[in-house]
C-alpha positions as CSV (number, residue, x, y, z in Angstrom):
1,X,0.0,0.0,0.0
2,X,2.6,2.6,1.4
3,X,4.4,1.6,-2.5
4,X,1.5,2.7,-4.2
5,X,0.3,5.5,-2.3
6,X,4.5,6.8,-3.2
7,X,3.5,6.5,-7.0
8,X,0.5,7.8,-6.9
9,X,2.1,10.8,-5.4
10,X,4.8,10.6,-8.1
11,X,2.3,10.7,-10.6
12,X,-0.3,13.6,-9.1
13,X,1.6,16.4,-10.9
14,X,1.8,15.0,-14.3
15,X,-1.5,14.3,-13.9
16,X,-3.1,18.0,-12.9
17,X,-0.8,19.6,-15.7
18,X,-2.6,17.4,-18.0
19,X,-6.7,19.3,-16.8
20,X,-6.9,20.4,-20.4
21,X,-5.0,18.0,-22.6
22,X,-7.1,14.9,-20.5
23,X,-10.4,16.2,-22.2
24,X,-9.6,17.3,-25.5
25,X,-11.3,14.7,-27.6
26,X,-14.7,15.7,-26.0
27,X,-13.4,19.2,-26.5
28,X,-12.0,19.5,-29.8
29,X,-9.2,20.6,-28.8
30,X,-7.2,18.4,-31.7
31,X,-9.5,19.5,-34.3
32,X,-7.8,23.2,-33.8
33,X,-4.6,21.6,-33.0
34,X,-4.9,19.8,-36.8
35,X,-5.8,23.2,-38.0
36,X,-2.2,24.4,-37.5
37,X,-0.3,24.0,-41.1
38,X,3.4,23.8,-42.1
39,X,2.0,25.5,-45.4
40,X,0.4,28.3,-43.6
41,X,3.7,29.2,-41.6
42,X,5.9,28.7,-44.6
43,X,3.6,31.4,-46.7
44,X,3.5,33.8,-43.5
45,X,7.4,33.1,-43.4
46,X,7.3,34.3,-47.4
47,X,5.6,36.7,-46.6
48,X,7.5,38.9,-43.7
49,X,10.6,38.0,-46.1
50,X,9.4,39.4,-48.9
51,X,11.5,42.1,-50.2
52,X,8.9,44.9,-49.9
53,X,9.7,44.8,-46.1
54,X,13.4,45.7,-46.9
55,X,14.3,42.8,-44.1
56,X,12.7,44.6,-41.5
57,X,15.1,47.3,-40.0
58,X,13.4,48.2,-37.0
59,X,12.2,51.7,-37.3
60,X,12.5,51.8,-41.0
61,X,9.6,52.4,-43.0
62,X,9.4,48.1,-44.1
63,X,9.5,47.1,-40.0
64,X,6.2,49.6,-39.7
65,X,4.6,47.9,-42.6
66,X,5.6,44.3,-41.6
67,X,4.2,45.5,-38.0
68,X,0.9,46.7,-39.5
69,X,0.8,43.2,-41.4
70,X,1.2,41.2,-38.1
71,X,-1.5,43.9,-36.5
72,X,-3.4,43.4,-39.5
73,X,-3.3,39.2,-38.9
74,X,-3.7,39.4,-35.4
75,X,-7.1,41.1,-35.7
76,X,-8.6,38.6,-38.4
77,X,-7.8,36.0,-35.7
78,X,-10.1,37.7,-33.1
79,X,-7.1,38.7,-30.9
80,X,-7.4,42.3,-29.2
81,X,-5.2,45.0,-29.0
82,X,-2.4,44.6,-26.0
83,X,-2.0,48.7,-26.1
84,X,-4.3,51.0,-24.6
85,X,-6.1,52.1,-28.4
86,X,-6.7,49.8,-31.0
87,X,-3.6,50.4,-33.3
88,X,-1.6,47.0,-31.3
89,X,1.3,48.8,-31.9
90,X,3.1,50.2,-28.6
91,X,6.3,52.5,-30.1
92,X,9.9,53.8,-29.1
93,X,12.4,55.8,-30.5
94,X,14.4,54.3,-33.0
95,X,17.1,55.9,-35.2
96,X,18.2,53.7,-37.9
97,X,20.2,53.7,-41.5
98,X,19.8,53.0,-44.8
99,X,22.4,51.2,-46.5
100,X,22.4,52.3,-50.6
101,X,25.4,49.9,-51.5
102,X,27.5,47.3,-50.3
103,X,30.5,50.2,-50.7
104,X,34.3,49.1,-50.6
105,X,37.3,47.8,-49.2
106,X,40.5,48.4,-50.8
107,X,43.9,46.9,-50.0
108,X,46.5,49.8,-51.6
109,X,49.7,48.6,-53.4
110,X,52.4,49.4,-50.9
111,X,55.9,47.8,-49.3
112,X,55.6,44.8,-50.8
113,X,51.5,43.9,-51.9
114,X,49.6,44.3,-54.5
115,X,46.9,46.3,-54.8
116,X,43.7,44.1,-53.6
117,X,39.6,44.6,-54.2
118,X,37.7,42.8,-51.3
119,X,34.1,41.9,-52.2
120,X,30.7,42.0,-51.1
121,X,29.1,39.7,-49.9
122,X,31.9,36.9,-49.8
123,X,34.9,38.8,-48.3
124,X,33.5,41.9,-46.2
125,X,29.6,43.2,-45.1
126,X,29.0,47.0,-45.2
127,X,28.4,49.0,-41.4
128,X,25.0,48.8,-41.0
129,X,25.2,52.6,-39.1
130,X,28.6,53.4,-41.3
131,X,28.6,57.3,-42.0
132,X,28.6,57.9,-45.9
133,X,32.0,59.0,-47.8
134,X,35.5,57.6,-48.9
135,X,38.4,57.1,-46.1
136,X,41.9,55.9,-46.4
137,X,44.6,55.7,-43.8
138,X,47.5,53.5,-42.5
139,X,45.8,50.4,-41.0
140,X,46.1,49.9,-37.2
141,X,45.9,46.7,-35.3
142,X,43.9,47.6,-31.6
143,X,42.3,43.8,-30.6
144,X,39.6,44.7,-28.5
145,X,39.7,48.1,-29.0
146,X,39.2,48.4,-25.0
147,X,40.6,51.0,-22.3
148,X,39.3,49.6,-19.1
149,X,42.2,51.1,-16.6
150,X,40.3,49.4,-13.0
151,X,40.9,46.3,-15.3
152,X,44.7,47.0,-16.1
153,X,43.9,46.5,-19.6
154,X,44.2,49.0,-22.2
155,X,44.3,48.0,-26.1
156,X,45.7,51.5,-27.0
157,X,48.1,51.8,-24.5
158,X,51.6,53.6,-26.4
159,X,49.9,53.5,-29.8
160,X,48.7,56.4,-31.9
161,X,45.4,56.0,-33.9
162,X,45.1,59.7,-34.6
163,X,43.9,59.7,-38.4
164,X,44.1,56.0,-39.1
165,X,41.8,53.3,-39.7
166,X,41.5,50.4,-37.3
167,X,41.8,46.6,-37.0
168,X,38.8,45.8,-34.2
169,X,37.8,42.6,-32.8
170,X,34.6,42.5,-31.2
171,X,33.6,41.3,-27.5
172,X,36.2,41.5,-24.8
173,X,39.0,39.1,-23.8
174,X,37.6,37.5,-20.9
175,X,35.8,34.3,-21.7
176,X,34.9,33.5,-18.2
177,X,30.7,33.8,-17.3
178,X,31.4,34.8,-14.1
179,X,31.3,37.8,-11.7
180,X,34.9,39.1,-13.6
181,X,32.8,39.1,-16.9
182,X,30.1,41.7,-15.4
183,X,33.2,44.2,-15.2
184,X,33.9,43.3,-18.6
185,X,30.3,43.6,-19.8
186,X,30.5,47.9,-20.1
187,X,33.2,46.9,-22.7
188,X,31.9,44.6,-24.7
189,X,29.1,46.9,-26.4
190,X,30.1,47.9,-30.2
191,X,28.6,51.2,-29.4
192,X,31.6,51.9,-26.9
193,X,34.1,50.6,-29.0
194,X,33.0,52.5,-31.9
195,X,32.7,56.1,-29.8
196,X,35.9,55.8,-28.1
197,X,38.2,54.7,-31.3
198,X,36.8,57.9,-32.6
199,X,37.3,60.0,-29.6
200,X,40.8,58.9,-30.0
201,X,41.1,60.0,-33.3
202,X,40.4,57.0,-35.7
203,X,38.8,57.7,-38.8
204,X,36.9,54.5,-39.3
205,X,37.7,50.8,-38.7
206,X,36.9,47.7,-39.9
207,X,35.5,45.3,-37.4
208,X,36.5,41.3,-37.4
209,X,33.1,39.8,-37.5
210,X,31.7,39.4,-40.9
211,X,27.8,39.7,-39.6
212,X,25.2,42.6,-40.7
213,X,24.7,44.0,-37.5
214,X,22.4,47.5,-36.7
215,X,23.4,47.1,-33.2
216,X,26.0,50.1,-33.7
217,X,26.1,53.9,-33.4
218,X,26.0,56.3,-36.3
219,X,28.7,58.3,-35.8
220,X,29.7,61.6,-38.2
221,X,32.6,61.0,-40.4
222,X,33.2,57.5,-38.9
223,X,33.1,55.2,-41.7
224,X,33.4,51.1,-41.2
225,X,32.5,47.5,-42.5
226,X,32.3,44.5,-41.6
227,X,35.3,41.9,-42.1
228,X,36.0,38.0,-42.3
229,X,39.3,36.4,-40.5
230,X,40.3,36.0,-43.9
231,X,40.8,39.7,-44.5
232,X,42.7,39.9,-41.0
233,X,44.7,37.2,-42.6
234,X,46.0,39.5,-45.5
235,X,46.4,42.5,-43.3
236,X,48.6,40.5,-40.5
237,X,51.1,39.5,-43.7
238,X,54.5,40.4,-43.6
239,X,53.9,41.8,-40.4
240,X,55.8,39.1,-38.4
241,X,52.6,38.4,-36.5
242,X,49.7,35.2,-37.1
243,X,46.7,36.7,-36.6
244,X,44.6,33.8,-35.5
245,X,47.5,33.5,-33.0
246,X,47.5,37.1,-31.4
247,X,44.1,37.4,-30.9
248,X,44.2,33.9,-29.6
249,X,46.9,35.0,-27.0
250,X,44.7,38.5,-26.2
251,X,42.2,36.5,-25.2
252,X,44.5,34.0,-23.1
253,X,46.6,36.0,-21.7
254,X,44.2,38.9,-21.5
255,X,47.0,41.1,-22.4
256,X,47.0,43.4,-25.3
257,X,48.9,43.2,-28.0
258,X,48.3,46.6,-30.8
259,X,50.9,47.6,-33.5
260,X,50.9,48.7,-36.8
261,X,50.2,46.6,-39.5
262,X,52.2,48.7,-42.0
263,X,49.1,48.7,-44.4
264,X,47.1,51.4,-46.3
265,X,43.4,50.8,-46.8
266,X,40.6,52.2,-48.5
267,X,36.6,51.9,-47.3
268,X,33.9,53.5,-48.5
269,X,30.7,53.9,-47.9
270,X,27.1,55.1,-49.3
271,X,24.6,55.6,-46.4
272,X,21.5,57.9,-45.2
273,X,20.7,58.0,-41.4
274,X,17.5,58.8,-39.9
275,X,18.2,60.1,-36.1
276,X,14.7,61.1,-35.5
277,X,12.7,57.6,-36.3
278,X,10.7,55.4,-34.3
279,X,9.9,51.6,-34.4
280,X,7.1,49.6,-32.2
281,X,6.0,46.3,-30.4
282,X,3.1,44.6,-31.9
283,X,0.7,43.5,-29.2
284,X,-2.0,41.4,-29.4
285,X,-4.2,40.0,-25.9
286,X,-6.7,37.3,-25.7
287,X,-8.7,38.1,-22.5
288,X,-8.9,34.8,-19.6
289,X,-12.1,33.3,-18.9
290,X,-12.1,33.3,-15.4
291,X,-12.9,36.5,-13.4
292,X,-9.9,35.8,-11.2
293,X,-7.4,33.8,-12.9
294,X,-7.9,36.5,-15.7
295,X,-5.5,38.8,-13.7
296,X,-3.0,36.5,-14.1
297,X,-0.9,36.2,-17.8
298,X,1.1,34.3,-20.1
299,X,3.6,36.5,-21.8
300,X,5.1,34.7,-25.5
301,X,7.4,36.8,-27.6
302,X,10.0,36.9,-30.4
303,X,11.0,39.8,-32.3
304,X,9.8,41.0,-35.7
305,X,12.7,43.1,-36.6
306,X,15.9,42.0,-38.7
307,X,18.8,43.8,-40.1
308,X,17.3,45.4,-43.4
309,X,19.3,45.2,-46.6
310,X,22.7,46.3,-45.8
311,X,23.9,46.2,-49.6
312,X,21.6,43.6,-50.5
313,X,18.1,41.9,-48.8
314,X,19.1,40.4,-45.4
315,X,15.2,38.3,-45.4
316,X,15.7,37.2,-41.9
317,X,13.5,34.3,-42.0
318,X,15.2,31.7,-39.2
319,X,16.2,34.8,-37.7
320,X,13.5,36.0,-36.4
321,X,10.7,35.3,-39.3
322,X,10.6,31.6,-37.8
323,X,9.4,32.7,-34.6
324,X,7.3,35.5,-35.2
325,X,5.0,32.8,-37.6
326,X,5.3,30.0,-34.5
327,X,3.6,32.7,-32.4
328,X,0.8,34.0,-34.7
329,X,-0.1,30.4,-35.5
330,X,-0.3,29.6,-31.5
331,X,-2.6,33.0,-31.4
332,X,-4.6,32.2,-34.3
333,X,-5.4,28.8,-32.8
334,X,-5.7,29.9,-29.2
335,X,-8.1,32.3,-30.5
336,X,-10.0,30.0,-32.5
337,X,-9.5,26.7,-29.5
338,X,-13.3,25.6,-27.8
339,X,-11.2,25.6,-24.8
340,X,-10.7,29.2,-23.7
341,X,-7.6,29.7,-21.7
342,X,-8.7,31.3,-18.2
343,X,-5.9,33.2,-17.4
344,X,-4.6,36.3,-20.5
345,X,-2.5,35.3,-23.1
346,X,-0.6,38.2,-24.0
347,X,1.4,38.1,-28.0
348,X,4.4,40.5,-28.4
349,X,6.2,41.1,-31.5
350,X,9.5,43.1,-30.6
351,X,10.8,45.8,-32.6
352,X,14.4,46.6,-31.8
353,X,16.0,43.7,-30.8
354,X,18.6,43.5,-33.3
355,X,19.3,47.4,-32.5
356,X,19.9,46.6,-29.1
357,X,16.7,45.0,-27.5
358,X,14.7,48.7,-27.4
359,X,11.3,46.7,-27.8
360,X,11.5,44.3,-24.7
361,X,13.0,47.1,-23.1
362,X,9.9,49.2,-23.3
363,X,7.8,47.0,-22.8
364,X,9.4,45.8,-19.3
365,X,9.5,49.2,-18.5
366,X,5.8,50.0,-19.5
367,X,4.2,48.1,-16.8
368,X,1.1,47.1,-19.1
369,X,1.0,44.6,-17.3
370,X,1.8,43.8,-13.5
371,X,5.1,42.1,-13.5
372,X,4.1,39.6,-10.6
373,X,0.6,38.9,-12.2
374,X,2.7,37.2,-14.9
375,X,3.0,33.7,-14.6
376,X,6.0,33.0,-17.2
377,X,7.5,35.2,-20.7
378,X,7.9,32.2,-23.3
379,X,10.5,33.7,-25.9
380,X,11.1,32.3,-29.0
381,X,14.4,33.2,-31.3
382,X,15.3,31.0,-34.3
383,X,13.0,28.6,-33.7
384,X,12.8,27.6,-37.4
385,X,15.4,24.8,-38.2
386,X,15.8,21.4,-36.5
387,X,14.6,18.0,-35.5
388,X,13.8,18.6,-31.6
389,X,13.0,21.1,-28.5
390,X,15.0,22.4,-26.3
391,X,13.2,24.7,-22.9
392,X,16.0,26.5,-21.5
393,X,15.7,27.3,-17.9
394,X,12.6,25.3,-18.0
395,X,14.4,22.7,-15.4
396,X,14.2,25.6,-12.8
397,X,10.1,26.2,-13.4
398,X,9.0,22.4,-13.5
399,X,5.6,22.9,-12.8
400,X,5.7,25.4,-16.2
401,X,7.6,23.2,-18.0
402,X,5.9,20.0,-17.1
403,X,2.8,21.2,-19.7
404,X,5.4,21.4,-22.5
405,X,6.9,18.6,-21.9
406,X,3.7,16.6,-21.2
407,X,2.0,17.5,-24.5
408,X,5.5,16.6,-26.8
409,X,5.4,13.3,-24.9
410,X,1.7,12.9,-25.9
411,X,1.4,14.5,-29.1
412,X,4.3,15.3,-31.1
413,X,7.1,13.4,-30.0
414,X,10.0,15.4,-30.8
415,X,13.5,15.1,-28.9
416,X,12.9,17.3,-25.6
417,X,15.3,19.1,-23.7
418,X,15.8,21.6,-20.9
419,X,17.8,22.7,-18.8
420,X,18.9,25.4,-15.3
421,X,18.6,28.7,-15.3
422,X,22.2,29.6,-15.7
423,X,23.3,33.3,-14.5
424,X,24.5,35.6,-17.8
425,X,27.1,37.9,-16.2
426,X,28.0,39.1,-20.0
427,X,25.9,41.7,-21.9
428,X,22.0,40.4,-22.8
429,X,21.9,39.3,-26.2
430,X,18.2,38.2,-26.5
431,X,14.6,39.8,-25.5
432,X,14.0,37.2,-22.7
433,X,17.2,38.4,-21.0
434,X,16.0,41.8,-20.4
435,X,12.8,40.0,-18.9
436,X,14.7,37.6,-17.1
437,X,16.8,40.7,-15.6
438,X,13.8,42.4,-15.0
439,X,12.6,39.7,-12.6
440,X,10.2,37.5,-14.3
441,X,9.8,33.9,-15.2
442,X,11.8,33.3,-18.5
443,X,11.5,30.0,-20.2
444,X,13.4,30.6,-24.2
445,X,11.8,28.1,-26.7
446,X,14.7,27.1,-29.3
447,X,14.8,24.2,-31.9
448,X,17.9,21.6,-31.4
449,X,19.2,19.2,-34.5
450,X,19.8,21.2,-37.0
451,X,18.7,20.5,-40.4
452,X,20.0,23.2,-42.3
453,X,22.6,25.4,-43.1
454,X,22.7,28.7,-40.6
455,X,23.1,31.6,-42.1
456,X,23.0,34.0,-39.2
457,X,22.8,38.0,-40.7
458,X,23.2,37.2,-44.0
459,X,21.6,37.1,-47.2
460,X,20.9,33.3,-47.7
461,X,18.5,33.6,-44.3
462,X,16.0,32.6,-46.8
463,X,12.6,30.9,-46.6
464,X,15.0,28.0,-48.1
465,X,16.9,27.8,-44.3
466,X,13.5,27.0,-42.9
467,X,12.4,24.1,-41.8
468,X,8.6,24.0,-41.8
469,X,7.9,20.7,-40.2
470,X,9.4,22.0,-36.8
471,X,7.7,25.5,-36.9
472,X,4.3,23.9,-37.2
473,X,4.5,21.3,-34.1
474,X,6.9,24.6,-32.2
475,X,3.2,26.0,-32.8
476,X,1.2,23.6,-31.7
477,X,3.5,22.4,-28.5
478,X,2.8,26.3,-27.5
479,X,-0.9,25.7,-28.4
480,X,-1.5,22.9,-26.4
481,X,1.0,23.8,-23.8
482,X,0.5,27.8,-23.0
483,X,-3.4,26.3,-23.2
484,X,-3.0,23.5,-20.4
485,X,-0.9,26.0,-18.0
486,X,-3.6,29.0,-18.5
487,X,-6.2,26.5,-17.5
488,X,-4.2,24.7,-14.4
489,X,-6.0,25.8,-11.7
């Protein structure tokens, strides 16, 4: 007796997560759940990637009209405005660039090389936030481009950059997530890096990470693009250094190592920038059923913005198309499910992210809704390509996670993982960091086995990179299990 009376205990919680789930053949809950479509989130996919939304710079005219689309979609589905009128759209300020061409880098003939032409898109991206106009100066190698003198580390320590163009390396050269790396973290932002090389005089660098990125600062005069190793390659030759070597030993030793590389280059750059622009969140709420449990929300989210067309269409699709379609098919069918959830499901779709997380930002710091009413933010980045599931943090929230995990094992039977929340003392990279920092619940919904080739920022992050088999049941596992947790009473 005492044997079954354990396992019954054992099996009590598995079996009130499961208060929805239990009845939906006499609810029809799997007729809605059948309704969700690989086709339909492939041709919403097509459609935020479609060049008339110029990739979806955040603040840019293309991001307001793929926000009004997701607006638009939200309200055919019956789901109400999150924001106080009807427009779903909640805004911020937002300055942003356009990028006219891909621009140049130029290698000039001197002490011993050749003249060289770097290309677009396979050798070098253009800055997103680049000032427009034609530099050329002596080429300086800075690593981290970091003066951080409580540290005891200082990257331009005896070296003149007054009126040359830099050699950068992004991030800092502590590799350690620990209380050390939150001294690091003021460092580590591109924004710093970029002011103070000009402070010091630089005229522009070039920055060793080959990734369209609009998380930089326009700066007047300061032109730059973005480089692969193999252009650090050329520049360290003849120079007596390896280049994979120093910056290996920067980052070991966490000592700096700048000099000269000897080397004239040329970068240029055609750009308009647009200080004065704002971008938006696109919220949608379904209402819960219950007078009291209504108080209480479910918060899921992924950003809508990408990093426009820096030279050419960047589409964005794994990155963040995938998980903005996962979402608005969970809505669409949470709006549409028999079963209505009894606590508020709240839909955001961040602007800003790729600019430096502005939409979770202000929407944390908007208070639209209370912060402890808010049972759990699901966030969902890149959750487009791959064979299986993977909960992070959800191993700290069981009772959260055990609705996920309990309608994969029932329904969809896709690899599951999860794991700890784990402390981040670097700088936040995704929306459910800044909620997570902010003090809520955090569980981040990502895909694992990868099917596909990544292209992260970059032009192939095509429709093609998607895999539509995993976005449909990454829609229905947040359909059945966002459903069962709003009705566990």
């Amino acid at each position: 007796m005492l044997v079954k009376y354990l396992i019954l205990l054992l099996l009590m919680p598995c079996a009130l997560a499961l208060n929805v789930l239990a009845q939906d053949s006499d609810k029809g809950i799997l007729n809605t759940f059948h309704s969700i479509s690989s086709n339909d989130l492939l041709k919403d996919a097509a459609e935020l990637t479609s060049a008339k939304y110029g990739g979806r710079l955040s603040g840019s005219p293309g991001y307001m009209q793929a926000a009004q689309w997701v607006a638009g979609e939200l309200k055919k589905a019956g789901v109400k405005s999150g924001v106080a009128d009807s427009s779903y759209l909640q805004y911020f300020p937002n300055a942003y660039s356009i990028v006219h061409t891909p621009g140049t880098v130029t290698l000039l003939p001197g002490k011993g090389n050749p003249r060289k032409e770097y290309h677009f898109p396979e050798d070098f991206f253009p800055g997103s936030n680049s000032a427009s106009g034609k530099i050329t100066g002596d080429l300086v190698y800075v690593g981290y481009g970091i003066s951080a003198p409580e540290l005891g580390y200082d990257d331009y320590r005896n070296i003149d950059v007054k009126g040359k163009i830099l050699l950068m390396e992004t991030g800092v050269p502590y590799g350690k997530n620990d209380s050390t790396q939150l001294k690091w973290e003021p460092y580590s932002y591109h924004r710093y890096k970029f002011k103070h090389a000009q402070e010091l005089g630089a005229l522009g660098l070039l920055y060793v990470s080959k990734i369209a990125n609009p998380n930089t600062s326009f700066l007047k005069g300061f032109v730059y693009a973005h480089v692969g190793d193999s252009m650090a390659v050329d520049f360290f030759a003849g120079t007596g250094h390896k280049y994979i070597e120093t910056r290996t030993n920067i980052a070991k030793l966490v000592q700096p190592n700048s000099f000269a590389l000897n080397k004239k280059v040329q970068i240029s750059a055609s750009t308009s920038y647009f200080a004065d622009s704002r971008s938006c969140n696109v919220v949608g709420i379904i209402e819960g059923s219950d007078p009291k449990l209504k108080e209480e929300a479910i918060i899921m989210g992924a950003h809508l913005d990408a990093v426009g067309s820096p030279g050419t269409l960047f589409p964005g699709a794994l990155d963040n198309a995938s998980g903005c379609v996962d979402i608005l098919a969970a809505a669409r069918a949470l709006a549409a499910s028999p079963v209505k959830p009894a606590r508020t499901l709240i839909f955001i779709f961040f602007g800003g992210e790729e600019c430096g997380l502005y939409g979770s930002k202000t929407f944390v710091e908007s208070h639209l809704w209370l912060k402890e009413k808010v049972v759990c933010m699901i966030n969902l980045d890149m959750v487009g390509n791959g064979t299986g599931f993977s909960m992070a943090n959800g191993k700290t929230f069981p009772t959260i996670l055990n609705h996920f995990s309990l309608a994969n094992e029932k329904y969809l039977h896709r690899d599951f993982t999860t794991s700890e929340v784990r402390i981040n003392y670097g700088r936040p990279r995704t929306d459910g960091a800044i909620f997570e920092k902010a003090g809520y619940k955090v569980i981040n919904l990502y895909t694992s086995g990868t099917v596909k080739t990544v292209y992260y920022h970059h032009p192939l992050d095509t429709t093609d990179a998607l895999t539509p088999e995993i976005m449909e049941d990454a829609a229905k596992l947040l359909y059945l299990g966002v459903l069962d947790l709003a009705n566990d009473k």
